[in-house]
N, CA and C atoms as a LAMMPS dump frame, in Angstrom:
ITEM: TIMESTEP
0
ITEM: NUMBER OF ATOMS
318
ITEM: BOX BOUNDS ff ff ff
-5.0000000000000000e+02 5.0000000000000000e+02
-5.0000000000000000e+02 5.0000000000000000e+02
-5.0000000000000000e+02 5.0000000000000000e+02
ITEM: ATOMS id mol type element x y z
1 1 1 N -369.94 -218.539 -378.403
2 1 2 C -371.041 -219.21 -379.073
3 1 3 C -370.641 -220.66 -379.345
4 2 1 N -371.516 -221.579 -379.209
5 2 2 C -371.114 -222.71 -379.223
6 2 3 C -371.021 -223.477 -381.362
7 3 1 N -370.441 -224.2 -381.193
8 3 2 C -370.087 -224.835 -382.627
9 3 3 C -371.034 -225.21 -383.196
10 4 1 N -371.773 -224.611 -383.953
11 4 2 C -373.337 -225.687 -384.684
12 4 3 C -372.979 -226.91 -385.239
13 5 1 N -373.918 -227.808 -385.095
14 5 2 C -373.81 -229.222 -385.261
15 5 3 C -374.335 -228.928 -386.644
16 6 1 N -373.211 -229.655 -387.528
17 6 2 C -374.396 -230.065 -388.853
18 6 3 C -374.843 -231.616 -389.302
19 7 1 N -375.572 -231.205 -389.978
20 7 2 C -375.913 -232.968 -390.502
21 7 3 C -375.027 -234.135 -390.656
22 8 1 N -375.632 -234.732 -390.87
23 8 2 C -374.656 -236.059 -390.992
24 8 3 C -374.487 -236.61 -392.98
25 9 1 N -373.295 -236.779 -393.387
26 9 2 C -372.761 -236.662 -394.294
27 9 3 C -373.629 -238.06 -395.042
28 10 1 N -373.883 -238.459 -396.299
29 10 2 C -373.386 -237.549 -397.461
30 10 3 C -374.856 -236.589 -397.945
31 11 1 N -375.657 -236.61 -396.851
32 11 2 C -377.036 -235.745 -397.286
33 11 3 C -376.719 -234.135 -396.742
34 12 1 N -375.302 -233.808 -396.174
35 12 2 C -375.439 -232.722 -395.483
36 12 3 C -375.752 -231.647 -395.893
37 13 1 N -375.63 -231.09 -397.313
38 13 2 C -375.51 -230.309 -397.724
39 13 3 C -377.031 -229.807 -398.137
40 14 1 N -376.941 -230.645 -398.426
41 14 2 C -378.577 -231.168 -399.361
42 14 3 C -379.957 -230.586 -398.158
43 15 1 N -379.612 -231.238 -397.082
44 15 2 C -380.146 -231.084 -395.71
45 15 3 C -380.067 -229.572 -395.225
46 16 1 N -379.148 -228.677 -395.537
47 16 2 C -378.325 -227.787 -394.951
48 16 3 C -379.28 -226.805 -395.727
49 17 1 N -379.293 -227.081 -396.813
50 17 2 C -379.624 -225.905 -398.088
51 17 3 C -381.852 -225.748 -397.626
52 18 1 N -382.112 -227.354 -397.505
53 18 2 C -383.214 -227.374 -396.997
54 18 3 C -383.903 -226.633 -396.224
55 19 1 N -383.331 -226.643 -394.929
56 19 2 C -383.552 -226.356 -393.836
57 19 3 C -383.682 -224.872 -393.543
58 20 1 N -382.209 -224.212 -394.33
59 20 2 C -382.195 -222.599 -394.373
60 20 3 C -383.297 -222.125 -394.921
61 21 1 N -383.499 -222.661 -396.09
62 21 2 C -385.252 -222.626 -396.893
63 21 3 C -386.224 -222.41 -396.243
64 22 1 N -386.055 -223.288 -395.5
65 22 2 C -387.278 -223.141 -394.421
66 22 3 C -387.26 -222.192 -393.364
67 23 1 N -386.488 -222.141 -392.582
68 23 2 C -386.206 -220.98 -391.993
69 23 3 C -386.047 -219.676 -392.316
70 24 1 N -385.869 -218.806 -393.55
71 24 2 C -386.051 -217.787 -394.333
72 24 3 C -387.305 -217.923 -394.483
73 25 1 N -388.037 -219.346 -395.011
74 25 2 C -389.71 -218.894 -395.423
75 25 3 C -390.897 -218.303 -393.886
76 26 1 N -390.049 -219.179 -393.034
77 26 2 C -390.766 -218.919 -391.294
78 26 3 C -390.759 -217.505 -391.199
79 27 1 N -389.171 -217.401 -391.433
80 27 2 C -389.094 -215.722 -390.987
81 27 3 C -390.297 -214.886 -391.961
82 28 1 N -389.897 -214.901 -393.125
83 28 2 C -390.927 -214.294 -394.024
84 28 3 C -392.194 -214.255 -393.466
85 29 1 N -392.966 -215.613 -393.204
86 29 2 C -394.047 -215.972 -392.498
87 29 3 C -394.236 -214.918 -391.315
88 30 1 N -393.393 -215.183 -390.377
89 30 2 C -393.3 -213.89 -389.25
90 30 3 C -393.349 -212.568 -389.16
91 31 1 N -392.599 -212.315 -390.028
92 31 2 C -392.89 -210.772 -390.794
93 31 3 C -393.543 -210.634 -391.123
94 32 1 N -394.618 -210.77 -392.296
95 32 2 C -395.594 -210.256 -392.925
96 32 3 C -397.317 -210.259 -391.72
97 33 1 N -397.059 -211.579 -390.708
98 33 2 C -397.338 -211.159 -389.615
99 33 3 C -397.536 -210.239 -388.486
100 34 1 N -396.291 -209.624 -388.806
101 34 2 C -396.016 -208.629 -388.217
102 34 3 C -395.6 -208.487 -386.434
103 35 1 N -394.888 -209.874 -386.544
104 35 2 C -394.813 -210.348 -385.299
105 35 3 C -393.037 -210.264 -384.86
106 36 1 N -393.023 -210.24 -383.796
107 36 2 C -390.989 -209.854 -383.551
108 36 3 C -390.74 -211.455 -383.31
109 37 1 N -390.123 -211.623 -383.001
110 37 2 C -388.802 -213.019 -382.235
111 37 3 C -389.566 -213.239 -381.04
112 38 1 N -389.745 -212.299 -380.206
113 38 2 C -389.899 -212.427 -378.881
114 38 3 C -391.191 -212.728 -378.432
115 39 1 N -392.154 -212.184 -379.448
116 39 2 C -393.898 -212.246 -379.486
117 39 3 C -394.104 -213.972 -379.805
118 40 1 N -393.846 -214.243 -381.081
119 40 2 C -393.792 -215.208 -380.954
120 40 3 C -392.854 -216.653 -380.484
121 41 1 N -391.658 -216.314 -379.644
122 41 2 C -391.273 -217.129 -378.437
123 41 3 C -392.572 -217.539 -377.818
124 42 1 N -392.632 -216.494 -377.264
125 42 2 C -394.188 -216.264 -376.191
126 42 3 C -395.215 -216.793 -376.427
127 43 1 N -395.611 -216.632 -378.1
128 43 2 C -396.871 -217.995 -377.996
129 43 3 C -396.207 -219.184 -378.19
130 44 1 N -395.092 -219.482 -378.79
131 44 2 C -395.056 -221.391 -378.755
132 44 3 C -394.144 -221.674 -377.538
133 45 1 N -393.957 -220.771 -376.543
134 45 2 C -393.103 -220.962 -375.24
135 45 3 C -391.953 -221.716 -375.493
136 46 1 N -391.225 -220.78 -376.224
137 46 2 C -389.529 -221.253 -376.575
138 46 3 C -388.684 -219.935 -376.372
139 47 1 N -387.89 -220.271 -376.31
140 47 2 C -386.775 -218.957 -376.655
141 47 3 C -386.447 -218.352 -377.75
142 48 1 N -386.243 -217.281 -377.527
143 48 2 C -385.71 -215.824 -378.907
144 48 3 C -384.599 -216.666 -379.362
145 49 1 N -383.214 -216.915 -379.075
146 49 2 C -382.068 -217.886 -379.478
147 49 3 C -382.896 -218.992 -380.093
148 50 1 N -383.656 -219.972 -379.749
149 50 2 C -384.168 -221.199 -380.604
150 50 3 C -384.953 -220.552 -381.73
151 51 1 N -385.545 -219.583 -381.766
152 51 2 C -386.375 -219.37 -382.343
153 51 3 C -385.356 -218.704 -384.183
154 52 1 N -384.45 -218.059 -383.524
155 52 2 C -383.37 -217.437 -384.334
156 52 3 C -382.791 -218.759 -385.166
157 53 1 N -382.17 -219.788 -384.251
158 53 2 C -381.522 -220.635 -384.76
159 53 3 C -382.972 -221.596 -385.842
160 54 1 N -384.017 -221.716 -385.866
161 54 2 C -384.558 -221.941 -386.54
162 54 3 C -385.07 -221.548 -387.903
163 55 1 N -384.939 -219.672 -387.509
164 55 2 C -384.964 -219.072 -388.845
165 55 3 C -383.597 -219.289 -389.855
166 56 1 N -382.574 -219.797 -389.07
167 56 2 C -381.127 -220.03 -390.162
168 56 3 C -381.276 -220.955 -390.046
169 57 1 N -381.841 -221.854 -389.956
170 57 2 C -381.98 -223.427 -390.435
171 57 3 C -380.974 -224.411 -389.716
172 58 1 N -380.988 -224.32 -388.101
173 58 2 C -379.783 -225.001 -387.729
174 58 3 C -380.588 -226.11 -387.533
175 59 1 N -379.993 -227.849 -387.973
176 59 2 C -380.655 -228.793 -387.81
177 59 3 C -381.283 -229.207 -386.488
178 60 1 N -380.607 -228.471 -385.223
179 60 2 C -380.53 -229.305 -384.243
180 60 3 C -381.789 -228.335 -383.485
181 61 1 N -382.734 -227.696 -384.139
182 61 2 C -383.824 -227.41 -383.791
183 61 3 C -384.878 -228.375 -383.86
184 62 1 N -385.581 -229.049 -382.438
185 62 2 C -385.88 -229.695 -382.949
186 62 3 C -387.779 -229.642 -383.597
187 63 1 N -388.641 -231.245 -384.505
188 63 2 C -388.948 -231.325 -385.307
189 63 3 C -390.411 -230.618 -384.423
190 64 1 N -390.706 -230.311 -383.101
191 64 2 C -391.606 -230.414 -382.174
192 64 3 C -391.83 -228.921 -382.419
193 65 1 N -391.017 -228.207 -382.429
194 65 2 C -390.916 -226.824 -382.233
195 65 3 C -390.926 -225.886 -384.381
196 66 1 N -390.834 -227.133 -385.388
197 66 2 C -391.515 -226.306 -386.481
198 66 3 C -392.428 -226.68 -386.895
199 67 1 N -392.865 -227.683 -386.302
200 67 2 C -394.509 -228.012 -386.273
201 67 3 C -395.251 -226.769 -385.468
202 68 1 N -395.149 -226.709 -384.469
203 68 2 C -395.849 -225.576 -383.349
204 68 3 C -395.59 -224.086 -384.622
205 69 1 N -394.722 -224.037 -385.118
206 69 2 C -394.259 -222.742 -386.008
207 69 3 C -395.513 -223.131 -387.085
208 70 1 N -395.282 -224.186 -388.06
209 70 2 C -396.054 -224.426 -388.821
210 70 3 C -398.038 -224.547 -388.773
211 71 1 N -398.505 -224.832 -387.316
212 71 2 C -399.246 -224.489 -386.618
213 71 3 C -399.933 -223.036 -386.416
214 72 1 N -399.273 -222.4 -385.892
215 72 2 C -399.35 -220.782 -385.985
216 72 3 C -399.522 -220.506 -387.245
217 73 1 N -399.002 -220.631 -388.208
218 73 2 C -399.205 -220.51 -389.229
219 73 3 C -400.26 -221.094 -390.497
220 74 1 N -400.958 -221.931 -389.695
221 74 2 C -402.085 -222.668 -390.25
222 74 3 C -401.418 -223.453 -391.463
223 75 1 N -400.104 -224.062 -391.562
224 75 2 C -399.5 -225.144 -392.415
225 75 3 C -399.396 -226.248 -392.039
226 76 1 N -400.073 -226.548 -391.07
227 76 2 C -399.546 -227.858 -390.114
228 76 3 C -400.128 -229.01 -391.251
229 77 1 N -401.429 -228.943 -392.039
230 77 2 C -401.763 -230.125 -392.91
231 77 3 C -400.704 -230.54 -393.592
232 78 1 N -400.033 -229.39 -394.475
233 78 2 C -398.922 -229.621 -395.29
234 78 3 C -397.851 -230.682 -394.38
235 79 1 N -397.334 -230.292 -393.531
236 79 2 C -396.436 -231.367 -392.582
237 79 3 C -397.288 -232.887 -392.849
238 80 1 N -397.984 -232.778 -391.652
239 80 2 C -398.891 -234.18 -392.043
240 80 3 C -399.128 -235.014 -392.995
241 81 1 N -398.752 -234.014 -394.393
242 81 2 C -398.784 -234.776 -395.452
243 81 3 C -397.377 -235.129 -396.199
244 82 1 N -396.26 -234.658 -395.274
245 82 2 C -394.953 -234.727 -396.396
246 82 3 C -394.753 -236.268 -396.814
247 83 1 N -394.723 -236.984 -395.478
248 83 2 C -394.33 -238.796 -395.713
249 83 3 C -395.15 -239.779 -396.227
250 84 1 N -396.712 -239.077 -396.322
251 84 2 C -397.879 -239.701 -396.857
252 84 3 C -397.668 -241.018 -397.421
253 85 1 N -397.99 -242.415 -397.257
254 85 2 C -397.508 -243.848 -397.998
255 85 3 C -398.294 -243.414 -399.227
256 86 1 N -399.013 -242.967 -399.55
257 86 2 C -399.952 -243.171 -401.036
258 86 3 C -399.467 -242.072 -401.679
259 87 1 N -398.937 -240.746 -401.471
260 87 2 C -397.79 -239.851 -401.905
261 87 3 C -396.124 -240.848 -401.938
262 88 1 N -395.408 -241.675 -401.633
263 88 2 C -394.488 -242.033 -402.308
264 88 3 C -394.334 -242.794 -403.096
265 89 1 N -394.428 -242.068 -404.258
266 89 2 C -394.436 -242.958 -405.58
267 89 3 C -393.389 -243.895 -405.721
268 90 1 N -391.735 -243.553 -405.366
269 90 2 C -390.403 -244.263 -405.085
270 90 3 C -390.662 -245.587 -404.423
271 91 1 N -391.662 -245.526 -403.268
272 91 2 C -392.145 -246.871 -402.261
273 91 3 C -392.981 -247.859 -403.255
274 92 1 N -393.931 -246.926 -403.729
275 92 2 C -394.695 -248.148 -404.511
276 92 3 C -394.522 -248.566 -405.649
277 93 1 N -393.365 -248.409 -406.012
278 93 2 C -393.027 -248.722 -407.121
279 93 3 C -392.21 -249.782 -406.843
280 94 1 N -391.383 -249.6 -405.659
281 94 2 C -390.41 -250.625 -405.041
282 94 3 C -391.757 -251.934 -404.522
283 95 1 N -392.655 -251.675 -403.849
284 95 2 C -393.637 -252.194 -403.479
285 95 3 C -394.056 -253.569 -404.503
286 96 1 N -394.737 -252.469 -405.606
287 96 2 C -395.241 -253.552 -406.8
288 96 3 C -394.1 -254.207 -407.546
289 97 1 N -392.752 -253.917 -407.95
290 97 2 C -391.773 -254.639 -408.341
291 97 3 C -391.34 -256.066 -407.239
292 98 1 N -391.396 -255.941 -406.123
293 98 2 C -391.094 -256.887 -405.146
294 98 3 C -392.295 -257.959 -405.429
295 99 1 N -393.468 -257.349 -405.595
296 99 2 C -394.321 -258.249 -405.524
297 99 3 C -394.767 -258.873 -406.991
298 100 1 N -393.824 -258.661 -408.059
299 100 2 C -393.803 -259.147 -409
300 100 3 C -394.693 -258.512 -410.016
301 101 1 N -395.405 -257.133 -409.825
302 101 2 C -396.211 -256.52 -410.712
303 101 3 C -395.613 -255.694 -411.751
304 102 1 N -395.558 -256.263 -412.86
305 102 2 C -395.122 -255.227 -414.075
306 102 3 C -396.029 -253.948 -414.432
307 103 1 N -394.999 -252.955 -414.004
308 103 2 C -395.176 -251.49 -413.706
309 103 3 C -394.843 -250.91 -415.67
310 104 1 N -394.317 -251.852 -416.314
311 104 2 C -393.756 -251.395 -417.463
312 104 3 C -394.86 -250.933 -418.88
313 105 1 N -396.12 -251.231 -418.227
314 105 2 C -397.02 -251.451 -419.523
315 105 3 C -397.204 -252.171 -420.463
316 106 1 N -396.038 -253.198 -420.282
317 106 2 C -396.35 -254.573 -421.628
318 106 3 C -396.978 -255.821 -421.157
């Protein structure tokens, strides 16, 4: 078996813990479906191995193939919306401080 690649440091962990998350919730997703590994290979035309390595959260699955998952699953809006500019509050806050707007209330 080949060596899994992990993330790149100092988010790795952080990334690592993520990802398994997600891949336990897919599987869950799949199951209650009532669908095997192999059924659904077959509809997003991938492999049983990718499909595995996605339910353990290996990073190097890539972002094309848990969209198509998330899809099947009728979550795909949720994706679409993770990076949203008017959802990052962190940006516009950096945003209006640059541009000299007191965010402080006085």
């Amino acid at each position: 078996m080949a060596k899994r690649q992990t993330t790149l440091h100092p988010y790795a962990d952080a990334i690592d813990t993520a990802l398994a998350a997600l891949g336990q919730d897919l599987k869950i997703a799949r199951k209650r479906r009532g669908l095997s590994l192999r059924a659904w290979a077959l509809s997003l035309n991938v492999s049983v191995p990718t499909l595995r390595r996605l339910e353990q959260g290996d990073p190097t699955v890539g972002m094309g193939i848990y969209a198509s998952v998330l899809h099947l699953i009728g979550q795909l809006p949720r994706l679409q919306s993770l990076a949203a500019p008017n959802l990052d509050a962190a940006a516009l806050q950096l945003e209006l401080t640059r541009v000299g707007v007191n965010t402080s209330g006085a």
